[in-house]
C-alpha positions, 0 to 999 in steps of 0.5 A: 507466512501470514498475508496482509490485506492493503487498502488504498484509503486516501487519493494519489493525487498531488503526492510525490512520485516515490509514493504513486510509485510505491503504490502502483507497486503494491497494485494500489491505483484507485482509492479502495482498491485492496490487495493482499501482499505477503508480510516480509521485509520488502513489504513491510518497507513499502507500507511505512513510505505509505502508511499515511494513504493506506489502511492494513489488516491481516489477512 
């Protein structure tokens, strides 16, 4: 199973709760934090609520 690498680009600040929570889900609390998440549904679905603040590689 491949791994992605998730770095928290953009701040939290001033962001609706669902998305601070997503991100603190993923381990994702200051901005260039990185953290590396197994490719499956779960997270696959993490990522699209916060695709916008995160930037993913593989890993």
């Amino acid at each position: 199973m491949a791994n992605l690498k998730i770095t928290l680009v953009k701040s939290l600040n001033d962001r609706v709760k669902v998305q601070v929570a997503t991100a603190n889900s993923l381990g994702l609390r200051k901005i260039g934090d990185v953290t590396t998440q197994p490719d499956n549904a779960q997270t696959q679905g993490k990522i699209k609520k916060i695709s916008h603040l995160i930037k993913v590689t593989e890993a």
